[in-house]
N, C-alpha and C positions, 0 to 999 in steps of 0.2 A: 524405560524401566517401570516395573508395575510398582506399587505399592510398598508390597513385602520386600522388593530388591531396596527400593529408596528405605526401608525401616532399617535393614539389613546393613546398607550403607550406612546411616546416620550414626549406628551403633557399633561400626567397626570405625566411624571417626572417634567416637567418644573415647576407645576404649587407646587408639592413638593421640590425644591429645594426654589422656590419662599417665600413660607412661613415661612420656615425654617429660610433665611437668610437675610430678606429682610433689619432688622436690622443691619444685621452686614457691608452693604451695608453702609447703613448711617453713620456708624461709623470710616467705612473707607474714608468716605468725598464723598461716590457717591450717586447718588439716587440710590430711593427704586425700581422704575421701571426699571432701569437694572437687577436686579434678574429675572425678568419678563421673558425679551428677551432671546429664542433660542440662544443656540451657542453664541451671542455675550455677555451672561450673564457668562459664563467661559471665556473668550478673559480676561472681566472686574475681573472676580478673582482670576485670574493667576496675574494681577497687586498686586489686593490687598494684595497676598500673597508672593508676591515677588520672584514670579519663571516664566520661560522663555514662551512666547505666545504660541510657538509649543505646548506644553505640551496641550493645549484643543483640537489639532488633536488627541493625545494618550488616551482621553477620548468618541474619537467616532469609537476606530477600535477596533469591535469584543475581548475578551481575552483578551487584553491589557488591555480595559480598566477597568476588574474586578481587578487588580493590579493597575490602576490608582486612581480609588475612595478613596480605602481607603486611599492610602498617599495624595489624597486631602483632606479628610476629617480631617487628624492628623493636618496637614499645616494650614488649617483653623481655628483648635482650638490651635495651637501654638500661631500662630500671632493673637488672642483675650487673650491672656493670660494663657492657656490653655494647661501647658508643663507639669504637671505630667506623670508619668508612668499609675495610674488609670483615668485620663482624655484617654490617647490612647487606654489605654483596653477599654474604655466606648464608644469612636467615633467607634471604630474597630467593638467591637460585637455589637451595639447596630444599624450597616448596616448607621451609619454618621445622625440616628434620636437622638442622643446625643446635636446635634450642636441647634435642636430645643430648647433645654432646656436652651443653652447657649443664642440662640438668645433672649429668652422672661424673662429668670429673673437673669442672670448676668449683672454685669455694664461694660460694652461694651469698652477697650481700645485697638484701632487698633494699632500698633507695627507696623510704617514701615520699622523702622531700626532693625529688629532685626537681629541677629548672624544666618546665613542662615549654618551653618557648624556643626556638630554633636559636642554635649559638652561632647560623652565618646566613646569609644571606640565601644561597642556594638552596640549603633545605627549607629555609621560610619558603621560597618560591617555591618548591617542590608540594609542601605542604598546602600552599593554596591551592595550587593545581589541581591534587589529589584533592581537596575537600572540593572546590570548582566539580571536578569531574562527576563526582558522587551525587553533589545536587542534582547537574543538569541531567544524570543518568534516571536518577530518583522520578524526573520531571518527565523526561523523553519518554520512559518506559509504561510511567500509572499514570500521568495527568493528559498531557499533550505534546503530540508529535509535530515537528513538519513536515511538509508533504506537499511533490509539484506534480502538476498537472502533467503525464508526459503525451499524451492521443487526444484526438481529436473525437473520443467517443460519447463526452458530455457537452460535445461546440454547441453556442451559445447558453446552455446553463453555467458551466465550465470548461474555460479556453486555455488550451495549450500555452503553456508560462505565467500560468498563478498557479501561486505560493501562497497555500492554505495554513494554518492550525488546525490537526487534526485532535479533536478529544478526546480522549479512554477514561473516562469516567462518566458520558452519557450510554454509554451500555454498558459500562462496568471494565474496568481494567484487567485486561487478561495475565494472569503472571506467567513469565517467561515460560515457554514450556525448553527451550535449548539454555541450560546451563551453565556453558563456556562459550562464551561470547564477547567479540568487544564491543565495549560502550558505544554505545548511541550511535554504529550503523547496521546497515541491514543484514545482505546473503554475500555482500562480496567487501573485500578494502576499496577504499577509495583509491583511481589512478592503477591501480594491480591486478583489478578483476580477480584475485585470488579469494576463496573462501574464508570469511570471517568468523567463522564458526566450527566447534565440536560436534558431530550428529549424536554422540554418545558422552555422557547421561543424559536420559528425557525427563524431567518432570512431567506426570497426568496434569491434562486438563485442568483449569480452574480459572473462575472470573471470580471477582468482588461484586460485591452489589453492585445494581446500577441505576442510574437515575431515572432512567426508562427505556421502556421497549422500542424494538426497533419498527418505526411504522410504514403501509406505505406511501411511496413517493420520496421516502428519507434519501438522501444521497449518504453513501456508505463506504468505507475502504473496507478492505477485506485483503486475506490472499488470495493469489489466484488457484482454484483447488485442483488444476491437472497442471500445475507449472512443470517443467521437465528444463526452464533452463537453468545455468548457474549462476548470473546475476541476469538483472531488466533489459532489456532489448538487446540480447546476443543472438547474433545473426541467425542462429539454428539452435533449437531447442534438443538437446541429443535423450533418446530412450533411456529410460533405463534410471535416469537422474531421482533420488530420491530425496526429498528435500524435507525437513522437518517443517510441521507446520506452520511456525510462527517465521522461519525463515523462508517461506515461498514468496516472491513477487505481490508486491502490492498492488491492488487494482479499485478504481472507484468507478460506482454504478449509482445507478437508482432503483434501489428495490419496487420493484412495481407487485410483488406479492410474497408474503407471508404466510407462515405455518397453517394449516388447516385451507387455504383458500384453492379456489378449482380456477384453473387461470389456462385463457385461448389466445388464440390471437387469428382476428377477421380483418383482410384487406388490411393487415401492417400493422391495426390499431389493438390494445390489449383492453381484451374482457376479463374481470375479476368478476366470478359466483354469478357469472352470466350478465355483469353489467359492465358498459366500456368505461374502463378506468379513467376519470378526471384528474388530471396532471394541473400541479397550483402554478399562479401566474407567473410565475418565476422561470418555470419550466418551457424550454421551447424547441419542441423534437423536431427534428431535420428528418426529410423522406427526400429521394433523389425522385427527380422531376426530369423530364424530357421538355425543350421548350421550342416549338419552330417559329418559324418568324422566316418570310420570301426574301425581307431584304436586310438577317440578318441581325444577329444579336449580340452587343459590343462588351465588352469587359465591362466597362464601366459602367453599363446597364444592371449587371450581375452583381458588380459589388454594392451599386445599391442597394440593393434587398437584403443586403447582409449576408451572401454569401461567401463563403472564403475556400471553398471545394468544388470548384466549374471546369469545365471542358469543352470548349468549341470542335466542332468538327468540319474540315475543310476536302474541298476537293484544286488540288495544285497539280501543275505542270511545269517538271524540273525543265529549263532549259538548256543542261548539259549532261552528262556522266557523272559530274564532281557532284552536280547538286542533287543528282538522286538519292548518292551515295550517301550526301549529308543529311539525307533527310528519311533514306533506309529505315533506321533502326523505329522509325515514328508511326513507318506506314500500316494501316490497320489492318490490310489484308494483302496475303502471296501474290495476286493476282493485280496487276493495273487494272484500270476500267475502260472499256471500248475506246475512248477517245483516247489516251495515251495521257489521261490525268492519274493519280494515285488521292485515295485517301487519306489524310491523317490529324491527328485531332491537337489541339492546342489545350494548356491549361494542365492541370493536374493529374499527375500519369502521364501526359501527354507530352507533344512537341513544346519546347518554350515557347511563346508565343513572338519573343522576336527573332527566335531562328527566321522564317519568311522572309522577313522582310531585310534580317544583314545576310542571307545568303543569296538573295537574287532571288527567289523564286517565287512564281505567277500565282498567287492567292486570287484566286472572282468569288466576289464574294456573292453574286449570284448562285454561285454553286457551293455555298454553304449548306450542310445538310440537316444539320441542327446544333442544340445547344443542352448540354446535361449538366443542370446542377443542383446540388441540397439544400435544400429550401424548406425553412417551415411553413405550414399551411395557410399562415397570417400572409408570409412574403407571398405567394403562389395567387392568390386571393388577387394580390395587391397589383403583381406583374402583369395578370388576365387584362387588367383594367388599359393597359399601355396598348394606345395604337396601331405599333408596331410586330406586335406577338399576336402569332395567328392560335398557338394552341400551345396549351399546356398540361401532360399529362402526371400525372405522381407517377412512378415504379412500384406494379405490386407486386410479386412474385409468388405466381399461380403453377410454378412447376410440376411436376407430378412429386416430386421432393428429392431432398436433397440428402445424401451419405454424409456430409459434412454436419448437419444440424443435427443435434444432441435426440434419441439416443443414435443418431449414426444409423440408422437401418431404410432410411430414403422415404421416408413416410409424407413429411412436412416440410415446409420450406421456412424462410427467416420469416416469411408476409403469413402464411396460414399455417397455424401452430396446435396443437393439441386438441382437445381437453389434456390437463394433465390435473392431479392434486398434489399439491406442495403438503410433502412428508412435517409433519408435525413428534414433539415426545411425546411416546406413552400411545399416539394412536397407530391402530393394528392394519395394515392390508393385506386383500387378499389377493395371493399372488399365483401367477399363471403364464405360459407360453408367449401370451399377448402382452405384457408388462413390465413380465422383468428386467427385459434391457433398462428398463426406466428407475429402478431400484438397485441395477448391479454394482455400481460403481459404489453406491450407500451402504450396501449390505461386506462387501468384501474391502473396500477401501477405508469408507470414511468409520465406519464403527466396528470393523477387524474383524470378521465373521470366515471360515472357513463356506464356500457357495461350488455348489457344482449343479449342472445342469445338464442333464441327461433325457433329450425330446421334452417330455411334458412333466418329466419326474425331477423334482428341487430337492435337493439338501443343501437345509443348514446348516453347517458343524455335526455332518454326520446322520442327521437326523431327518428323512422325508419330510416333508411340509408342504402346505399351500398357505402360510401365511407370516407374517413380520413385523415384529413390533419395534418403532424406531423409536433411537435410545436419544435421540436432540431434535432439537426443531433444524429447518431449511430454508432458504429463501431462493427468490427467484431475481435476480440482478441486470438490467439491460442500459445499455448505452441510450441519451437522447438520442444522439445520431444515426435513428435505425439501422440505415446501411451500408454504414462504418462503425461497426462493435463488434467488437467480438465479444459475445457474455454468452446470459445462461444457454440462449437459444443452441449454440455452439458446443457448450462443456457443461449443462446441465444445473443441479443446484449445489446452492452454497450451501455448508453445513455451520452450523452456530459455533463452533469452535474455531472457524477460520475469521470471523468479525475482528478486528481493529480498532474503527474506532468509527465519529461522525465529524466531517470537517464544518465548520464553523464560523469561520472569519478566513478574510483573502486582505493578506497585507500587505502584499505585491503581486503586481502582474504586469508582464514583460513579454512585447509580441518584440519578436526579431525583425517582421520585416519594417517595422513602423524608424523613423528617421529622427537622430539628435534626440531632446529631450520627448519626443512623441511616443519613443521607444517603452515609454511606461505609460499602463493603461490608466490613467487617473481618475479615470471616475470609477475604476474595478478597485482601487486602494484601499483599506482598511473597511470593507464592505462586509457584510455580514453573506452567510450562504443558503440559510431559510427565513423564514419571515415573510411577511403579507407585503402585495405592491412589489413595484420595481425596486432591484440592489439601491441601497445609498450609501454612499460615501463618504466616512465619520473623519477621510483626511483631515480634514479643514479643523475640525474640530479638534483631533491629537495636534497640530501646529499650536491653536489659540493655549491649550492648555499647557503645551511643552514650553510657548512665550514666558506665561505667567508664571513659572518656577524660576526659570532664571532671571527674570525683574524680581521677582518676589525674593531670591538664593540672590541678590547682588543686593538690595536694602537690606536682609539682614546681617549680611557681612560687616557694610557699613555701619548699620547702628549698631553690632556687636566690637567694630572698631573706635566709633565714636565716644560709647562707655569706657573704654578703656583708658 
C-alpha cells in the first residue's frame, strides 16, 4: 500500500472507531468529538479505561498492536459493564464490532473504579502471557533476534549449529513492513510449514536510526532477495512465489563490498577499488583444494587441518554382482575402467566411507586417485609441509563462464568476476546493451520501475533513456566458504531494505556429530562474533557471576530472616 492508501486506511479506521464509541465517550463524562480525534482519541481511552497513556504508542507499532486491540477492546467492554466470559468471546471474534452493539442499545455505565486486577486465576495467567508476548515481540522485532546457523557457507568463521543474537538496532531497526503477522516467527508456523503471514496490507519501507553503517567485512543477516521458497530449506523453490520483503528467508554473509565500491574477483580472491580485500583475523575463507599424495591420504590427516567438507577418491573391485550393485549409485562415471575396477569417491557427496569395507569390497589404496578438500590457505600451507603429500592444488575456476553466476549471461565464473560497481543512493548510471542485465533485476524489482528493452533502446516507465538514478544503496554479500555459497556471485546484490540486522554474540553451539557432553562447542559459547584476535569464551565467566547471585540471593534471605 502506498502512502495515500495507508492515510486513507487510518482515516476510515478513525471514523470506525468514532461510531462505534462515540456514546460510550459520553458516558464516561467526555465528549463525543474526542472519539473523533486521531491518536488523541486513544490518549482519552486509555483514561476512560483506566490503564497507563503508553499503552496508545503499543497501538500504533506494527504486530503489537494486533495483540493490542483486542485487550482494548475486552477493557472497553469491562469498564461499560461488560465482564462475562460470552461478552469477551463476542468483542474478541466479532474484531471489537461487538462494542457497536454495546454503544447503541445497552444502558451505558462507565466504572471508574473498577478492580483493574484478574478475579481468577486463568485470566491472571492469560494476562501475563499476553503482556510476556508483547515484551518479547517488542524485543524479537526492534532490538534482537535469534538466529541458527543453518549452511555451511560461513565454516569456520561461523559453524553450522550456533545460535547467535542477532541485533536490529546496529543498523537501525526495520519496522515491520507485513502487518498481520504472528509474533516472533518468520515465513512459515512452526511444525505446519503453513504461511504465517498476510501479504496484504504493506506498510513502505522504514528504518530507525542506526548506530552505524554497515561496513566491510561486517557479517550480516539480510533476506534472501530472489527467495521463491515458502519457508527455509523446502526442497524446491516453486516460480512464481512472491514473498513480502521482511518475510523472505534469512541469509548471513559477509559483506565484502559497499555502496559506491568497484569490486572483481582474481584467481577466487576479491579486489575492492582495485586492491585485494583484507579479511580480519577472525575470518578464515575455505577454497577447495585438490590434494595427491602416491600412498594416500587418510581421514584423519584431513580433519587435522580442520576440515569438515573432504572427499577421497578410490578405484575398487566389486567382487560379486550384489557388490557393484551396492556400490552403483556411488560410481563416478558410466563406464568401468579397463581393468574391471570402477571409480568412486568416499566422504561428502560421496560413498560413506565405511560402505568398503562392511560390504566386502577391494579398496588398493595404491590406486587412490586423489583427495578434495576445503581448506583454508593457512591449513593448505600447513598440509604442503607433510611428507606424505606430493601436491596440492587450490580450485580456481577459469571457465569461460558460467549461466548460473549473476547476471546469468555466461560472462564470468564464481573464481573471475567482474569489474562491477555496487549501486549506491542518489548515484546515476549510465546505462547500455552491455550492463543492463546487471541493473535489471534493481530497476524493475527492487525499486518498482516499469523497464522494457528493445535491442539498444531502454525505457523507463515509458520514457527512453540511457541512464538511472538508484533510489538505496546495495551491497555485495559472499560466503567464507568460497565454493560452497550461494550469494551475491549467484543472485546479484542486496538492496538496503532487505538488511536485518548484525549478529553479535554466539551463546550456543551444537555440532551433531560430536559425542555426550562434546556435543556442545564450548569454547564457541557465549563468544562474541567481531572483535580483534581469536573468539573468546566469556562461559566461564557468566558461570562465576550466575554463582555469586545465588550465594549472594541465599545470605540475603537469611539475614532478611534472621531480622525477623
Amino acid at each position: 500500500m502506498t502512502l495515500y492508501l495507508w492515510f486513507v486506511f487510518f482515516l476510515a479506521v478513525q471514523i470506525i472507531h468514532f461510531l462505534g464509541t462515540w456514546k460510550l465517550y459520553q458516558a464516561a463524562g467526555r465528549k463525543s468529538w474526542e472519539a473523533a480525534v486521531p491518536v488523541y482519541n486513544s490518549i482519552v481511552l486509555m483514561k476512560i479505561i483506566s490503564r497507563p497513556t503508553w499503552w496508545t504508542l503499543l497501538l500504533f507499532i506494527p504486530i503489537i498492536n494486533l495483540i493490542m486491540f483486542p485487550v482494548v477492546w475486552v477493557e472497553t467492554l469491562r469498564t461499560f459493564g461488560k465482564k462475562s466470559t460470552l461478552d469477551t468471546i463476542l468483542g474478541i471474534f466479532t474484531f471489537g464490532f461487538y462494542i457497536y452493539y454495546v454503544n447503541y442499545t445497552q444502558k451505558l455505565e462507565h466504572n471508574a473504579n473498577r478492580k483493574l486486577t484478574s478475579e481468577n486465576k486463568t485470566a491472571d495467567t492469560v494476562n501475563s502471557l499476553l503482556f510476556a508476548i508483547i515484551v518479547a515481540t517488542l524485543v524479537h522485532t526492534y532490538v534482537i533476534q535469534p538466529f541458527t546457523i543453518p549452511t555451511s557457507s560461513l565454516e569456520k568463521s561461523l559453524l553450522i549449529g550456533d545460535f547467535l543474537f542477532v541485533s536490529k538496532v546496529n543498523y537501525g531497526p526495520r519496522v515491520p513492513m507485513t502487518t498481520v503477522a504472528l509474533p516472533m516467527v518468520h515465513d512459515s508456523i512452526p511444525l505446519t510449514k503453513k504461511k504465517s503471514y498476510l501479504s496484504w496490507p504493506q506498510l513502505p519501507y522504514f528504518r530507525l536510526p542506526a548506530l552505524e553503517q554497515i561496513k566491510r567485512n561486517d557479517i550480516v543477516v539480510f533476506n534472501w532477495p530472489v527467495d521463491t521458497v515458502h519457508y527455509f530449506f523446502e526442497p524446491k523453490g516453486r516460480p512464481g512465489v512472491i514473498k513480502p520483503i521482511d518475510k523472505k528467508s534469512n541469509y548471513v554473509k559477509r559483506c565484502v563490498g559497499i555502496p559506491g565500491d568497484n569490486l572483481s574477483i582474481k584467481n577466487g580472491l576479491v579486489y575492492i577499488n582495485g586492491k585485494e580485500l583484507i579479511l580480519p583475523e577472525r575470518a578464515k575463507p575455505q577454497y577447495e583444494h585438490t590434494i595427491y599424495a602416491a600412498k594416500g591420504v587418510s581421514n584423519e590427516l584431513l580433519k587435522s587441518t580442520g576440515s569438515t567438507e573432504f572427499a577421497r577418491t578410490y578405484i575398487i573391485k566389486p567382487n560379486s554382482d550384489a557388490q557393484l550393485e551396492a556400490v552403483r549409485p556411488y560410481i563416478m562415471s558410466a563406464n568401468h575402467n579397463p581393468d574391471n575396477s570402477y571409480t568412486v569417491q568416499t566422504g561428502f557427496n560421496g560413498i560413506p566411507a565405511d560402505v568398503i569395507t562392511k560390504s566386502g569390497l577391494y579398496a588398493q589404496e595404491q590406486y587412490l586417485a586423489q583427495a578434495n578438500a576445503n581448506l583454508t590457505l593457512k591449513a593448505a600451507a600447513e598440509l604442503r609441509k607433510n611428507s606424505t603429500i606430493d601436491s596440492i592444488v587450490r580450485y580456481i575456476d577459469k571457465g569461460k563462464g558460467d549461466v548460473l553466476i549473476f547476471p546469468h549471461n555466461g560472462k564470468w565464473t564464481m573464481d573471475e568476476y567482474g569489474p562491477i560497481s555496487i549501486p549506491k543512493a542518489g548515484e546515476t548510471v549510465q546505462l547500455n546493451s552491455n550492463n543492463i542485465t546487471l541493473y535489471e533485476r534493481i530497476i524493475k524489482v527492487y525499486e518498482g520501475n516499469k523497464l522494457e528493452i528493445n535491442g539498444n533502446e531502454i525505457k523507463i516507465n515509458d520514457q527512453v533513456t540511457n541512464s538511472y538514478t538508484f533510489k538505496q544503496d546495495y551491497y555485495w554479500m559472499m560466503g567464507d566458504n568460497r565454493h560452497h555459497s550461494e550469494d551475491s556471485r549467484y543472485w546479484g546484490f542486496v538492496p538496503g531494505d532487505h538488511i536485518v540486522g548484525k549478529p553479535v554474540f554466539i551463546w550456543m553451539s551444537w555440532d551433531t556429530n560430536g559425542k555426550g557432553i562434546n556435543k556442545i562447542r564450548w569454547d564457541r559459547v557465549f563468544t562474541t562474533v567481531d572483535g580483534e584476535g581469536q573468539p573468546q569464551s566469556y562461559f566461564k565467566y557468566f558461570l562465576i557471576v550466575l554463582a555469586l547471585y545465588f550465594v549472594g540471593e541465599f545470605f540475603w534471605k537469611k539475614r532478611k530472616e534472621n531480622k525477623a
